[in-house]
Structures are given as structure tokens and as C-alpha cells.
C-alpha positions as CSV (number, residue, x, y, z in Angstrom):
1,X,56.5,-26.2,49.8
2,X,55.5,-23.9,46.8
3,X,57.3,-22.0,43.8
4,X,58.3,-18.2,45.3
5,X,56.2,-15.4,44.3
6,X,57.4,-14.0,41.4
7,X,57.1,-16.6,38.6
8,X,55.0,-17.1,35.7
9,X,53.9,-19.8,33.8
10,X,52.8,-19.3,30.0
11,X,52.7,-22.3,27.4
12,X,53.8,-21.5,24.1
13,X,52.9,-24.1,21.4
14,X,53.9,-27.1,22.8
15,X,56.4,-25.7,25.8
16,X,56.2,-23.9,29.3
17,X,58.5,-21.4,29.6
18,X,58.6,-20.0,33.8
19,X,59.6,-16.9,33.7
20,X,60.5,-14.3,36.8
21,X,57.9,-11.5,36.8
22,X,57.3,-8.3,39.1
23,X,59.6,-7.1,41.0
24,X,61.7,-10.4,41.0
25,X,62.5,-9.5,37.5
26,X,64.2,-6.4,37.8
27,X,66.9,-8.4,39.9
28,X,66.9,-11.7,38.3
29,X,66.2,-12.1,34.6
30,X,65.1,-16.1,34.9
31,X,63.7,-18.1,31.7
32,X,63.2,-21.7,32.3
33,X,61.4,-24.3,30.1
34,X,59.7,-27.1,31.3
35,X,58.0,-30.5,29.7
36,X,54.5,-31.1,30.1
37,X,55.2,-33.1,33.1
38,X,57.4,-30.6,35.2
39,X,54.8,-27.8,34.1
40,X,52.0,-29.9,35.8
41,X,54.7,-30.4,39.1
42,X,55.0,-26.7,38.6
43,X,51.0,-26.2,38.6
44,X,51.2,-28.4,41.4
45,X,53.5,-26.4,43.3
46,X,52.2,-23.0,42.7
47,X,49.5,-23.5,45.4
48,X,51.9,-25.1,47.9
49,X,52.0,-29.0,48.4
50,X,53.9,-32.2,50.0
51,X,56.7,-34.4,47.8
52,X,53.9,-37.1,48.8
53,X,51.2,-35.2,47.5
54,X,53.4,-34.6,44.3
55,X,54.0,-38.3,43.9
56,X,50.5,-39.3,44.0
57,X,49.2,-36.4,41.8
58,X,51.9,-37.7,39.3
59,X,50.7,-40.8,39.2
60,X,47.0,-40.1,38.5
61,X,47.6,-37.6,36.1
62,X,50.4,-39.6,34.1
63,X,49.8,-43.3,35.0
64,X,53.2,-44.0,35.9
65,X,54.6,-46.2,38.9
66,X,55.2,-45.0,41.9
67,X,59.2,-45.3,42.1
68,X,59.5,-43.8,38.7
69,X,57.3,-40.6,40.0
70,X,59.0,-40.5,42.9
71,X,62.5,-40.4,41.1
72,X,61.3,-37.8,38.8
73,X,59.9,-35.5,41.6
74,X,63.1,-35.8,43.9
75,X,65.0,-34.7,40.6
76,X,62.6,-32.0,39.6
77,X,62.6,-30.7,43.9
78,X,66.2,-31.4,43.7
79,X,66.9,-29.0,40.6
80,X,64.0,-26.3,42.0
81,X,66.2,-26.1,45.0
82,X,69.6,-25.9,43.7
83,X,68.1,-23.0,41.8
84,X,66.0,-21.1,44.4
85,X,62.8,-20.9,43.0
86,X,61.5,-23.0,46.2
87,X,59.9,-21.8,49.4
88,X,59.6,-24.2,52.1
């Protein structure tokens, strides 16, 4: 799975903002801001990658456990989904 074509990411200060870009901005206008660990799911997702993949880049980058990364990936896919920003 990856983030659809037509999304940028630019960190401002200490915040991501994704915003829709191209072509996909003429039709929908999208702003969202991310924490640093959903931008580095984002990064992550940019390129195409596996929820298991996600999990175990979360927990090398971040040091967190395994359940909790898992947890917050499955929310973060969850909400990316709901919202079509997702290809699969």
C-alpha cells in the first residue's frame, strides 16, 4: 500500500502539513497535519509498504513495543482509509 499520487509533504517548524498538489488539487483542496511519528508512517508510505513492514520500521525508529506500534499503525491505516488518501 502507498499514499496516492498527489500529495506533498513539507515540515514547517515543528509540523507536517500533507497537502494535495497537481492536478489532485484543483478537485480536492486537502490540508492535513501530521506529528512526527505519522509524518515518518507517511515517509514510510510514500514508496509503498506492508502494515508489517510499518510496525517494525516503527519500532526501530521510535523504540516502542510492538503492540503499541501496531495500535498506532492500524489507527493511522485506519484514518488514511476512511479518508482516501490510500492506494492498495
Amino acid at each position: 500500500m502507498k499514499i496516492k499520487n498527489g500529495f506533498a509533504l513539507r515540515r514547517f517548524a515543528d509540523q507536517w502539513i500533507a497537502v494535495s498538489v497537481d492536478e489532485l488539487a484543483d478537485t480536492r483542496n486537502t490540508l492535513i497535519t501530521l506529528n512526527k511519528t505519522a509524518a515518518f508512517v507517511w515517509e514510510q508510505l510514500q514508496t509503498g509498504t506492508t502494515r508489517d513492514a510499518l510496525i517494525t520500521a516503527l519500532t526501530e525508529h521510535f523504540a516502542v513495543d510492538q503492540a503499541v506500534a501496531a495500535a498506532d499503525i492500524d489507527r493511522f491505516l485506519n484514518e488514511a482509509r476512511e479518508a482516501g488518501l490510500l492506494d492498495e
